[in-house]
C-alpha positions as CSV (number, residue, x, y, z in Angstrom):
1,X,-15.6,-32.6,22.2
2,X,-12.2,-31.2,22.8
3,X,-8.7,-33.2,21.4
4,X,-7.2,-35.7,23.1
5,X,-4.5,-33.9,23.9
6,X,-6.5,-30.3,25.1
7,X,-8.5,-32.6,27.2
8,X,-5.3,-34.2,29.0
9,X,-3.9,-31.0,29.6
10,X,-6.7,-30.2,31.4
11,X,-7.2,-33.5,33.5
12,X,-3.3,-32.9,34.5
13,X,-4.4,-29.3,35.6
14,X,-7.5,-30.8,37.8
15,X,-5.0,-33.0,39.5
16,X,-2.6,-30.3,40.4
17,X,0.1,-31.1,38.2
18,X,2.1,-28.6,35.6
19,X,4.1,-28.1,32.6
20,X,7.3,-26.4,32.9
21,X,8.3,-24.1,30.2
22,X,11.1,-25.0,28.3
23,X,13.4,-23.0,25.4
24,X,15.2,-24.7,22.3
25,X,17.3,-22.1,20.3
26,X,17.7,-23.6,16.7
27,X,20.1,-22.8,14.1
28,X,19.5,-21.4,11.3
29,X,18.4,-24.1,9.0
30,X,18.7,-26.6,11.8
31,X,16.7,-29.0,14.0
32,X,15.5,-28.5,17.7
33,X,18.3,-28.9,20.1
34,X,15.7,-30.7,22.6
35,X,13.1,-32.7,23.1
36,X,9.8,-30.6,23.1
37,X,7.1,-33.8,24.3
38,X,5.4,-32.4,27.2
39,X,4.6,-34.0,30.2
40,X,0.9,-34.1,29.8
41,X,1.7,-36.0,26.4
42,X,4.1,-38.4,28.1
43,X,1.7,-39.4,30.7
44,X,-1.0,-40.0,27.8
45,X,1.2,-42.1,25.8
46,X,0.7,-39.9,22.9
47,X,1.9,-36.0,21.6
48,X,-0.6,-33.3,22.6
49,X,-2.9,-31.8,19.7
50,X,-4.5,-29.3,18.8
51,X,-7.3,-28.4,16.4
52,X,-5.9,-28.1,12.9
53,X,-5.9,-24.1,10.9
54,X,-4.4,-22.4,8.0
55,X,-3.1,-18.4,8.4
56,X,-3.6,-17.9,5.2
57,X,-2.4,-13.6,5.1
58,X,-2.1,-10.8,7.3
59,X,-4.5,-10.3,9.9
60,X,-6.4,-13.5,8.8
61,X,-8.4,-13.1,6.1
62,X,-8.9,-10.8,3.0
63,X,-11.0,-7.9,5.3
64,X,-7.9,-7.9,7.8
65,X,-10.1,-8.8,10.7
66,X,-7.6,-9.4,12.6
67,X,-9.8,-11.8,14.2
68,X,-8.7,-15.6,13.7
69,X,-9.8,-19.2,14.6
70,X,-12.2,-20.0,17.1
71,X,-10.6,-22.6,18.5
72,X,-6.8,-22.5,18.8
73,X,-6.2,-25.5,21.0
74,X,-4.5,-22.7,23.7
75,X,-7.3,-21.2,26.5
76,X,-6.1,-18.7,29.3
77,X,-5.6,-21.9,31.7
78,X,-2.7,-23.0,28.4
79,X,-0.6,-20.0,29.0
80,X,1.0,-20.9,32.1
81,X,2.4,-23.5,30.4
82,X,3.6,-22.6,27.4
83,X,7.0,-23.9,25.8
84,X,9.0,-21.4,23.6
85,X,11.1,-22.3,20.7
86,X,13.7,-19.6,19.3
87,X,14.2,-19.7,15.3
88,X,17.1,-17.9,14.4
89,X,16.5,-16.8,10.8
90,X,18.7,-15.1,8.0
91,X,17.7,-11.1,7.6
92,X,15.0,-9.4,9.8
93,X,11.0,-10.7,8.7
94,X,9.6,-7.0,9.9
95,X,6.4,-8.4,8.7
96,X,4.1,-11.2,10.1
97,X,4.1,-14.6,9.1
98,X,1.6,-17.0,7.3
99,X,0.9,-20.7,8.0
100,X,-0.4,-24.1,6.7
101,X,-1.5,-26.8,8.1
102,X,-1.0,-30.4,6.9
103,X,1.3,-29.3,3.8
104,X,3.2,-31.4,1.8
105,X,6.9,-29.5,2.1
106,X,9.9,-32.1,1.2
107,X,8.5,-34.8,0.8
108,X,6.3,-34.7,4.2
109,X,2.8,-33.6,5.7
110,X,4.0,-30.6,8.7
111,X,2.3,-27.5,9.7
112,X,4.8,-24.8,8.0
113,X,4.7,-21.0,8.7
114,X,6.2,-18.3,6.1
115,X,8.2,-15.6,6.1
116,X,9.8,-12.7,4.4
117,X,13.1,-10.8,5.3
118,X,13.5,-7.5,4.5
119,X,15.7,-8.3,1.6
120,X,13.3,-10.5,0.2
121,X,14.5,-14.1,1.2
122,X,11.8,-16.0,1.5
123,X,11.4,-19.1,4.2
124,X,9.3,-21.9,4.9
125,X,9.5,-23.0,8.8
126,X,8.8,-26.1,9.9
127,X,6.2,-25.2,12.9
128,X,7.2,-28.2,15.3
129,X,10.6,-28.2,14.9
130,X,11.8,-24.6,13.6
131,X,13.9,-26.0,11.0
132,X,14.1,-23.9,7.9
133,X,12.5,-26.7,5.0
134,X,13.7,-24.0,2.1
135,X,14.6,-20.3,0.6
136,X,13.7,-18.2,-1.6
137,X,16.5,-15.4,-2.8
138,X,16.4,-13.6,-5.3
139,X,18.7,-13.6,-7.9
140,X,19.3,-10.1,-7.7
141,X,19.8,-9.5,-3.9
142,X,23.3,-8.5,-3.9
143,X,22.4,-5.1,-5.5
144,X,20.7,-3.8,-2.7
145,X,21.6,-5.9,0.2
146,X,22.9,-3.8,2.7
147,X,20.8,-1.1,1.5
148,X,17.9,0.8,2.8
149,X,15.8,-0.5,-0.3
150,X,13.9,-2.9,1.7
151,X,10.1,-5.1,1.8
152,X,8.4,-5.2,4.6
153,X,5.2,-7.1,2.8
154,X,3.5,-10.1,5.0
155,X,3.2,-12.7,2.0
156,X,-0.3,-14.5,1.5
157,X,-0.8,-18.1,0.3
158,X,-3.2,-19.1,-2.7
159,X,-6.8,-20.7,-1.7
160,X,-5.6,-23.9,-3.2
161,X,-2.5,-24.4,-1.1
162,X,0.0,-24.9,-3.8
163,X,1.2,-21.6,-4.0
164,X,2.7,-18.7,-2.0
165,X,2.9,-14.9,-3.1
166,X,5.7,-13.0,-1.8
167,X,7.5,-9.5,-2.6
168,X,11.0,-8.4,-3.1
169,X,12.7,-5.3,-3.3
170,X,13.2,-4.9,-6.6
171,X,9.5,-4.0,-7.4
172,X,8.6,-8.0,-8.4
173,X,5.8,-10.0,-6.9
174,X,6.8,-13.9,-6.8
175,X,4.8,-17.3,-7.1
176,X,6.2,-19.7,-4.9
177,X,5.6,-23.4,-4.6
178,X,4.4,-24.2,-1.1
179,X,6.4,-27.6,-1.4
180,X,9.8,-26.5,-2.5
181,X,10.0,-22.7,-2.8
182,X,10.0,-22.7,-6.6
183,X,9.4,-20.1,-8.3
184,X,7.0,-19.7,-11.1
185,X,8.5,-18.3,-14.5
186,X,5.6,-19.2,-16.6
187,X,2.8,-16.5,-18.5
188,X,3.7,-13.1,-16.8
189,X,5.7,-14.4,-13.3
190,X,7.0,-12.8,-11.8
191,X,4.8,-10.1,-12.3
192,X,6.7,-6.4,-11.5
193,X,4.8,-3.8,-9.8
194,X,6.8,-0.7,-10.1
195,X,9.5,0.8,-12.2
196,X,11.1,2.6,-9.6
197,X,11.8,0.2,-7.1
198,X,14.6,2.1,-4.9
199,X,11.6,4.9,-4.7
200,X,8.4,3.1,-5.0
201,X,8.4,0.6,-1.6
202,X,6.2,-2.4,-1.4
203,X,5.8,-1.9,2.4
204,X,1.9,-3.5,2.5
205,X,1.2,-7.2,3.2
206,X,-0.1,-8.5,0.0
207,X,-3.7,-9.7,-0.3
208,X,-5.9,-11.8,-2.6
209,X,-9.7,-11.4,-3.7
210,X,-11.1,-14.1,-6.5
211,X,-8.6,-14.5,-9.1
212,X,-6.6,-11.3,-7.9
213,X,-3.1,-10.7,-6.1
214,X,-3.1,-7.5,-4.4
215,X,-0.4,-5.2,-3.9
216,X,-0.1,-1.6,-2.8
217,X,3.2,0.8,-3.2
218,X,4.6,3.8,-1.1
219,X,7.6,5.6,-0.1
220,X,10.3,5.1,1.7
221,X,11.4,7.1,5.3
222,X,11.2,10.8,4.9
223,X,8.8,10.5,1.5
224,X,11.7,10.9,-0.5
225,X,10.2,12.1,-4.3
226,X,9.4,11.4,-6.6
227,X,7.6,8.3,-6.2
228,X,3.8,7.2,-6.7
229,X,1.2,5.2,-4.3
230,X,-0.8,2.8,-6.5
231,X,-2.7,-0.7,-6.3
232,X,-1.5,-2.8,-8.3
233,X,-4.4,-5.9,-9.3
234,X,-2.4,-9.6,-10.8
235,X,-3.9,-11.9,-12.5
236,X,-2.7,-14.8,-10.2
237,X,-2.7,-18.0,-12.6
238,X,-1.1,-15.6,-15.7
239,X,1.1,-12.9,-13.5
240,X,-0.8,-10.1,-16.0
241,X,-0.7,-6.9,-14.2
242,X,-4.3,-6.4,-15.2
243,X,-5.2,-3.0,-13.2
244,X,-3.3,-0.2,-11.9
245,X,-4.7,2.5,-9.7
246,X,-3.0,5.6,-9.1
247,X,-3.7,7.4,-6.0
248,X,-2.0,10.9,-8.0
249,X,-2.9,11.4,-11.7
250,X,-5.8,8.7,-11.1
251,X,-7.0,9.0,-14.5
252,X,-3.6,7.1,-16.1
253,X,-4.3,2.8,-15.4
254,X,-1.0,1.9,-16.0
255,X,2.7,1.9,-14.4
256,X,4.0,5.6,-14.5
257,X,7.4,4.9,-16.0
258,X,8.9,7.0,-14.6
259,X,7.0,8.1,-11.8
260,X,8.2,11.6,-12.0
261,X,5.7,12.1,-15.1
262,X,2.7,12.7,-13.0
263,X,4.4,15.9,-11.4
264,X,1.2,16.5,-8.9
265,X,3.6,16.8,-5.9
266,X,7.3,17.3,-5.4
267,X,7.3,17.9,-1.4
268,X,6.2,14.5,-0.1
269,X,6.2,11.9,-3.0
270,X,3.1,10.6,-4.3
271,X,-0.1,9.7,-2.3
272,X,1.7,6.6,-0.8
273,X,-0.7,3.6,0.0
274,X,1.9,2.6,2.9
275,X,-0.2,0.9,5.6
276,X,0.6,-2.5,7.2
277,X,-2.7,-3.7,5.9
278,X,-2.4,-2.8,2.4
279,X,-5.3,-2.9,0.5
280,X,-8.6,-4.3,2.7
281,X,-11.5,-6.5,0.4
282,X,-14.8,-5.7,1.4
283,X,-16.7,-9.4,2.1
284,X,-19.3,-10.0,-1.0
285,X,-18.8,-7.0,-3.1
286,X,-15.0,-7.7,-3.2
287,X,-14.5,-3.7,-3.4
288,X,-11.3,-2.7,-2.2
289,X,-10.7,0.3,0.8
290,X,-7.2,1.7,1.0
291,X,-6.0,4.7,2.7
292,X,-3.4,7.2,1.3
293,X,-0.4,8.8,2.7
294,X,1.1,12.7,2.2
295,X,0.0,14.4,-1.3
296,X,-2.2,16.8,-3.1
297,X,-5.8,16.5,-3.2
298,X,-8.1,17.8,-5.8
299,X,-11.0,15.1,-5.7
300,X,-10.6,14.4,-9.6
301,X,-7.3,12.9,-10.4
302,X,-5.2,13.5,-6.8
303,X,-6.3,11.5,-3.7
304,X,-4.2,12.6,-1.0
305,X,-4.2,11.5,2.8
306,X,-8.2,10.2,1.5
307,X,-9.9,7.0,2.4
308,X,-10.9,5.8,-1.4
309,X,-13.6,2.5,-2.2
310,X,-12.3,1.2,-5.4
311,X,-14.8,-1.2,-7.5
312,X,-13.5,-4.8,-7.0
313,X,-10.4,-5.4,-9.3
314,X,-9.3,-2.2,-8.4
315,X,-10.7,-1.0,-11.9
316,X,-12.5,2.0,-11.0
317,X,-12.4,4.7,-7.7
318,X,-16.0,4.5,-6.5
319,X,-16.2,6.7,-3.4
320,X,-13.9,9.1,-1.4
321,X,-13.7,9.7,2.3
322,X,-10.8,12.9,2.8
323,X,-11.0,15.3,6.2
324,X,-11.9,18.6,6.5
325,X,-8.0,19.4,7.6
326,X,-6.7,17.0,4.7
327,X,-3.9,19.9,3.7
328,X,-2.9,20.4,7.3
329,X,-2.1,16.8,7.1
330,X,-0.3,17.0,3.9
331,X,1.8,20.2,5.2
332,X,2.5,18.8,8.4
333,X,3.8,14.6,7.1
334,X,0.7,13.4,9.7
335,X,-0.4,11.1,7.2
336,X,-3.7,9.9,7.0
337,X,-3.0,6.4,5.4
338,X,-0.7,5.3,8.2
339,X,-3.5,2.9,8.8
340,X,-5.8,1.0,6.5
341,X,-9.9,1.0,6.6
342,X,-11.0,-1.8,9.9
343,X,-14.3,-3.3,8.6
344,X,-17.0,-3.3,11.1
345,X,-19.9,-6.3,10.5
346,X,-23.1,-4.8,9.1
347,X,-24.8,-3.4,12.0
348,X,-28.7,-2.3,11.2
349,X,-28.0,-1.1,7.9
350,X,-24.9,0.3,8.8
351,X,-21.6,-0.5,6.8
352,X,-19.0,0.7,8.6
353,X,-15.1,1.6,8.8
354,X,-12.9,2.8,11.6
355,X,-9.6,4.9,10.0
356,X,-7.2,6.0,12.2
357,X,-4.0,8.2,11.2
358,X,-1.1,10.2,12.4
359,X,-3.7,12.6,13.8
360,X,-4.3,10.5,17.0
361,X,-7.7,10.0,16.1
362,X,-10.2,7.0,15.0
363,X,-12.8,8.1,12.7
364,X,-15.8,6.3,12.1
365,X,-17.1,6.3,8.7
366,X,-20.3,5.0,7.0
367,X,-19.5,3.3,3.5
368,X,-22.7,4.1,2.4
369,X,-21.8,8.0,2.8
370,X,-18.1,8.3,2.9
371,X,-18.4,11.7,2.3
372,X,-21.7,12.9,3.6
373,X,-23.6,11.7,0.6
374,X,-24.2,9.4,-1.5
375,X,-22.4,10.7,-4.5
376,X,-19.2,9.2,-6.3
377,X,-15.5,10.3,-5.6
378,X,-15.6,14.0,-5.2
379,X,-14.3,17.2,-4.0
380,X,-16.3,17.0,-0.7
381,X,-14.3,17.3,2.4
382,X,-15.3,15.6,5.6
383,X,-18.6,13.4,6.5
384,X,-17.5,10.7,9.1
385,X,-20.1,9.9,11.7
386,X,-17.4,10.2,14.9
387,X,-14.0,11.1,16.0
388,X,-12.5,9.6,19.3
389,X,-8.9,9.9,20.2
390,X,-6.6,6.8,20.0
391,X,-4.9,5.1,22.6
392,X,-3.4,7.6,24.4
393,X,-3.8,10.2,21.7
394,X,-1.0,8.0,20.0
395,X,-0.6,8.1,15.9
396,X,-1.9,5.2,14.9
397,X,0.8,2.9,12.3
398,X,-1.2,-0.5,13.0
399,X,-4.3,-2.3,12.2
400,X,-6.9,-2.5,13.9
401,X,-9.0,-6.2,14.9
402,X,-12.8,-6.3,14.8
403,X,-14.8,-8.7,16.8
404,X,-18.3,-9.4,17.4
405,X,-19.1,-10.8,21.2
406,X,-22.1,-11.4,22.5
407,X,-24.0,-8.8,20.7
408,X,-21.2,-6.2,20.8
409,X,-18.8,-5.2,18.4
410,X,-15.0,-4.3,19.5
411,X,-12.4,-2.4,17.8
412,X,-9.3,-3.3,19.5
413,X,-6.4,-0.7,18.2
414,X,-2.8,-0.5,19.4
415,X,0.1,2.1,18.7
416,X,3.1,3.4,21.0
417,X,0.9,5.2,23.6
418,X,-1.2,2.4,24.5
419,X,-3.9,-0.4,23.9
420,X,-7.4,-0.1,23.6
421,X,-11.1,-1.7,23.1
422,X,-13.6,0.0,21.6
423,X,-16.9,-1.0,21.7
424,X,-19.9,-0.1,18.6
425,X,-23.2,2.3,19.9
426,X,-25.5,2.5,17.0
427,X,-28.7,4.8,18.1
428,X,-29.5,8.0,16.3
429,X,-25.6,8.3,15.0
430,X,-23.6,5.5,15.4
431,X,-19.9,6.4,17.8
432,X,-17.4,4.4,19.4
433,X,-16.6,4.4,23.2
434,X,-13.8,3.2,25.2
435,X,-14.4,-0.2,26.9
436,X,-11.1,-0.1,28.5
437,X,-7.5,0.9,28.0
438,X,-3.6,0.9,29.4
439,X,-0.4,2.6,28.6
440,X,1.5,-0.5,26.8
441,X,2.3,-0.3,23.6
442,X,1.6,-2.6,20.8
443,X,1.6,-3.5,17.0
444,X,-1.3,-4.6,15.1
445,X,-3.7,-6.8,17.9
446,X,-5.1,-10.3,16.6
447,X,-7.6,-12.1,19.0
448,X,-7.8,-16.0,18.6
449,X,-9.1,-18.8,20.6
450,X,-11.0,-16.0,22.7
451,X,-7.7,-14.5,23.8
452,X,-6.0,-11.1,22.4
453,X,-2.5,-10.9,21.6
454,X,-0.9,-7.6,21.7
455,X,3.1,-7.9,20.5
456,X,4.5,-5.0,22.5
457,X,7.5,-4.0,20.5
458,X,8.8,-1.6,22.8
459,X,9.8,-3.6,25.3
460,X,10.2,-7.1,23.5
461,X,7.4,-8.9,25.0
462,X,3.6,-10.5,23.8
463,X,0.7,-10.0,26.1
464,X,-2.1,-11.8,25.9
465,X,-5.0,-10.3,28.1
466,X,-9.3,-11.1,28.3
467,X,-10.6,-9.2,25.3
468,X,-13.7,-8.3,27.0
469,X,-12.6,-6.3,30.4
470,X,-8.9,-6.2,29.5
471,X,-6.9,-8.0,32.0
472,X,-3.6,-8.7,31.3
473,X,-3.7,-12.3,31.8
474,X,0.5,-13.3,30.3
475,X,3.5,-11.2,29.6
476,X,5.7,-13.6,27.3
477,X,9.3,-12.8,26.9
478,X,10.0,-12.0,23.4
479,X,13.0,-9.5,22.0
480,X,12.1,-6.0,20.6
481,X,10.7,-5.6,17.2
482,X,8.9,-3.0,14.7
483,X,6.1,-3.9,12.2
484,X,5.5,-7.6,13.2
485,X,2.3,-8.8,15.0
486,X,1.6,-12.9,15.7
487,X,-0.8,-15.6,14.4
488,X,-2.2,-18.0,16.8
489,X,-2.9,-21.3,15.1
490,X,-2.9,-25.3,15.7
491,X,-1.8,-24.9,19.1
492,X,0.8,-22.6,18.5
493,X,2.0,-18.6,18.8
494,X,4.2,-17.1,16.2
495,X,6.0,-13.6,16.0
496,X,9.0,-12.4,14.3
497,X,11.3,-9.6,16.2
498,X,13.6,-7.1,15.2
499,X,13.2,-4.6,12.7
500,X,13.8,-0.6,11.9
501,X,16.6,0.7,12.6
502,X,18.1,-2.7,12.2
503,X,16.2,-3.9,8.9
504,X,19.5,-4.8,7.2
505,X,20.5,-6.8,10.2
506,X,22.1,-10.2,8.7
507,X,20.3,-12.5,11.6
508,X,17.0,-12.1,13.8
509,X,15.2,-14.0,16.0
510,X,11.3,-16.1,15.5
511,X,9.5,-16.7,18.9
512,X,7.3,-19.7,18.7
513,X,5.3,-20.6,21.7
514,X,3.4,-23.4,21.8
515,X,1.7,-26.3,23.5
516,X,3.8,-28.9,25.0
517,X,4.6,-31.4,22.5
518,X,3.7,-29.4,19.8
């Protein structure tokens, strides 16, 4: 049965009647400037609702999916009607935020999304009203404020709700309490990733598998050396940094302090694991797929511009997936690892990955063979099942969503050339083939509620089209952006704006849109 108030909606629709949309700009830190009950509510006697959902990290869940809940409380007959609410924040969030449901924050039960500036100032929003419930800064902020040492990691809240992970740009990872925004400064927190912070990013949304915080570091624009692309695996009740992978000298499990003492490559850095995904958990095993930037490859102790399978806990590399033109790429800065590993459901027998890359190509590759074989990490070059070209041949800096539908499995991928779906044929070799595709631009897709959102940073705007044949079905105004991509939750769409070249901006704008009285 739907809720009361999806079920209203729709009864107001049968008779004719609409929802206009309405705007509310709030201060930062401040309170709606209007009243946000819809009309379907006031007829009702009641506020609309929606069905209840946690966003708990980018992309969804720990695989980076991309594919959220089923039920979102918004259909395509909802977007018509959509109200928007403008949350001025302080800094730029060029990430994506993360949300609860029903958490205690201050003293009272709301539905709060998270966020975190380039500068590392983290916030808790309240969903319904946009008003900023608390902050995070941290206490060294003023020595790179301004600066072009920046974060652009999506946080990721803990399983049991109390807690919030979230990155600054001083190399630390922090433990925040959902209720307050306190920070953690018992055992190992907060727990530093990197030595070399003003070379060493921490770019990649952050991730969590079992007891571990995930974290992946690259480079900054124009690879600047030297610096070095590692996972980094925390202990999240201790802050322990308990593994370190290196994507260069892989053989030392441990900071490289300072980086410059694993001198594999002085042209492009170090092997940076830079994609908006971070590192990807495989469902079950809890392996871990990443994909590497720029840097030497030797298949022993240098991964460069590689797909790598590390053993869960990021302990041990496994398996190695690197092209056939890997030094091309590494000559040329068309990174590989611009884009992490998209999980594809097990399809008859099949484990598969889709990787795209600065090369303008998806490749589809069989877990079970990354390279051709069954063998461990190696020197082997090449072994993917299928090539076909990205959206308009575009280089691909987003992730991708997966989603089964009636039998059929969709890759929907989106860069600055276009948008498009994918869809799985597994007969003698499995290869993907175009289902449709247009010439907008977009960051990383998510599909919710049967509908999938496509924030078109280019020209400021979210569309929201039918996943299956691709019809645009809403253009919502937004304002232009860069690495940010929305979460559609409890009745509600979220996406931060702004971004590079104007990381360092002091103010920046959050686009809610949601039901009416929500």
């Amino acid at each position: 049965m739907a809720p009361a108030g999806v079920s209203m909606r729709k009864a107001l629709r049968a008779l004719g009647l609409t929802v206009a949309a309405a705007a509310t700009v709030v201060a930062c830190g401040g309170h709606a400037a209007g009243a946000t009950t819809s009309v379907a509510a006031a007829a009702a006697g009641e506020a609309a609702t929606a069905p209840p959902g946690d966003w708990l990290g980018f992309d969804y869940d720990a695989q980076r999916s991309g594919v959220g809940p089923a039920d979102t409380g918004i259909d395509a007959g909802d977007l018509g009607s959509l109200q928007t609410r403008v949350v001025q924040i302080p800094g730029v969030a060029d990430s994506s935020p993360v949300e609860l449901h029903g958490a205690v924050v201050r003293g009272r039960v709301r539905d709060v999304f998270f966020i975190t500036t380039t500068y590392g100032k983290t916030l808790a929003i309240d969903a319904r009203s946009g008003a900023i419930l608390w902050q995070y800064v941290p206490r060294d902020i003023g020595s790179y404020l301004g600066s072009p040492q920046i974060t652009t990691a999506t946080p990721v809240i803990d399983p049991d709700r109390a807690y919030l992970y979230a990155a600054s740009p001083d190399g630390l990872i922090h433990k925040l309490a959902i209720a307050d925004g306190a920070q953690v400064r018992s055992g190992h927190w907060p727990a530093r990733i990197t030595f070399d912070p003003a070379r060493e990013k921490i770019g990649t949304a952050l991730n969590i598998s079992g007891r571990w915080v995930i974290a992946t570091t690259g480079g900054y624009d124009g690879d600047a050396p030297v610096y070095e692309g590692h996972v980094a695996v925390i202990n999240r009740l201790s802050g322990r940094l308990v593994h370190v992978w290196n994507a260069e000298c892989s053989d030392r499990h441990y900071l490289l302090d300072p980086p410059s003492s694993c001198r594999a490559d002085t042209t492009f850095g170090g092997s940076a694991i830079w994609a908006r995904a971070g590192a990807v958990v495989e469902p079950g095993s809890g392996r871990l797929l990443v994909a590497t930037g720029n840097g030497p490859f030797n298949g022993s102790t240098n991964w460069g511009d590689s797909v790598l399978e590390l053993s869960s806990g990021g302990g041990r590399l496994l398996h190695n997936w690197t092209p056939t033109d890997q030094a091309q790429l590494n000559a040329h800065d068309a990174d590989l690892g611009s884009s992490a590993p998209a999980l594809l459901p097990l399809v008859h027998g099949y484990r598969l990955a889709v990787q795209g890359g600065k090369d303008g190509l998806l490749h589809l590759l069989n877990l079970r063979r990354l390279n051709g074989t069954r063998g461990g990490a190696g020197r082997r070059l090449g072994g993917a099942l299928a090539n076909v070209p990205a959206p308009g041949g575009g280089q691909v800096f987003t992730a991708p969503a997966v989603w089964s539908h009636d039998g059929r499995v969709y890759v929907f991928v989106a860069d600055n050339s276009g948008t498009a779906a994918y869809v799985l044929h597994v007969g003698r070799r499995p290869r993907l083939a175009i289902a449709w595709q247009n010439g907008s631009a977009g960051t990383s897709p998510v599909l919710a509620g049967g509908l999938l959102y496509v924030y078109d940073e280019q020209r400021g705007r979210l569309d929201v089209y039918g996943p299956v044949h691709g019809r645009l079905l809403r253009s919502l105004p937004a304002a232009p952006g860069h690495w940010s991509s929305p979460i559609v939750v409890g009745g509600r769409i979220i996406v931060p704006t702004g971004g590079s070249p104007d990381d360092n901006a002091a103010t920046s704008q959050v686009f809610i849109y949601h039901l009416p009285g929500l």
